[in-house]
Structure formats: structure tokens, C-alpha cells
C-alpha positions, 0 to 999 in steps of 0.5 A, a space after each residue: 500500500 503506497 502511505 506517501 504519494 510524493 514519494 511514490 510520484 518521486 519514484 516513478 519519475 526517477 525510474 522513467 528518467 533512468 529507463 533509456 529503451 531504444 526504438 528496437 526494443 520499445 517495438 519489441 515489448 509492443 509487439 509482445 504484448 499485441 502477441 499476448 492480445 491476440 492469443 487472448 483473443 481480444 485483439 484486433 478489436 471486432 469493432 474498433 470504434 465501439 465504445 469510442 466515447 468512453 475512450 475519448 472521456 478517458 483521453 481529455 481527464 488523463 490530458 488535463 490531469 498532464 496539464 497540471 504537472 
């Protein structure tokens, strides 16, 4: 259970800054993970646009919540 957030929000920005991935391997890791999707059975999605407006909900509170970084 996380008790300190500063600390917590600390850590995981020093963790990203010291994480150097390269293209090569960002791509991979991307494409183990569709792999995983599809073996799961939900990926590709049967109907990409289903659900859209939630998705784009969820976008403007994440970009908002960037904003006051």
C-alpha cells in the first residue's frame, strides 16, 4: 500500500528518467504484448470504434490531469 504519494510520484519519475529503451526494443515489448492480445483473443478489436466515447472521456481527464504537472 503506497502511505506517501510524493514519494511514490518521486519514484516513478526517477525510474522513467533512468529507463533509456531504444526504438528496437520499445517495438519489441509492443509487439509482445499485441502477441499476448491476440492469443487472448481480444485483439484486433471486432469493432474498433465501439465504445469510442468512453475512450475519448478517458483521453481529455488523463490530458488535463498532464496539464497540471
Amino acid at each position: 500500500m503506497i502511505k506517501d504519494k510524493k514519494i511514490w510520484e518521486e519514484f516513478e519519475r526517477e525510474e522513467l528518467k533512468a529507463e533509456k529503451l531504444s526504438y528496437h526494443d520499445a517495438l519489441k515489448i509492443f509487439e509482445a504484448m499485441w502477441q499476448e492480445g491476440v492469443s487472448l483473443g481480444v485483439l484486433p478489436p471486432k469493432d474498433p470504434l465501439e465504445d469510442i466515447e468512453i475512450d475519448i472521456k478517458i483521453a481529455r481527464i488523463l490530458n488535463s490531469c498532464l496539464k497540471n504537472l
